[in-house]
C-alpha positions, 0 to 999 in steps of 0.5 A: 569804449569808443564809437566813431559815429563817422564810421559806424554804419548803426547795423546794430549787430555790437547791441546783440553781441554785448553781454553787459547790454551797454549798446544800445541804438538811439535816434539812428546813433549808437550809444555805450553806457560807460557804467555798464561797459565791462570792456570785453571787445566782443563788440569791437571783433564783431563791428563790420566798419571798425567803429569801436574802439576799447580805450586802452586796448588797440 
């Protein structure tokens, strides 16, 4: 999982829609636990500003 923190405008909507509880919002930045990611792009569909990004998926 990628973030693009020049993009992402920290809604925090990716952080309720993640079923592994891999996001999570620090200090006005979001933050993926790469150990808990599962890589489903459900954040990534849910992003308002295309700021996540599933490595190996376009």
């Amino acid at each position: 999982m990628r973030i693009n923190p020049s993009i992402c405008c920290v809604c925090g909507g990716c952080v309720g829609v993640c079923p592994a509880n891999a996001l999570t919002l620090h200090d006005n930045f979001l933050v993926c636990d790469q150990k808990k990611c599962v890589e489903c792009g459900l954040c990534v569909s849910f992003c308002p500003v295309g700021a996540l990004k599933v490595e190996g998926k376009k």
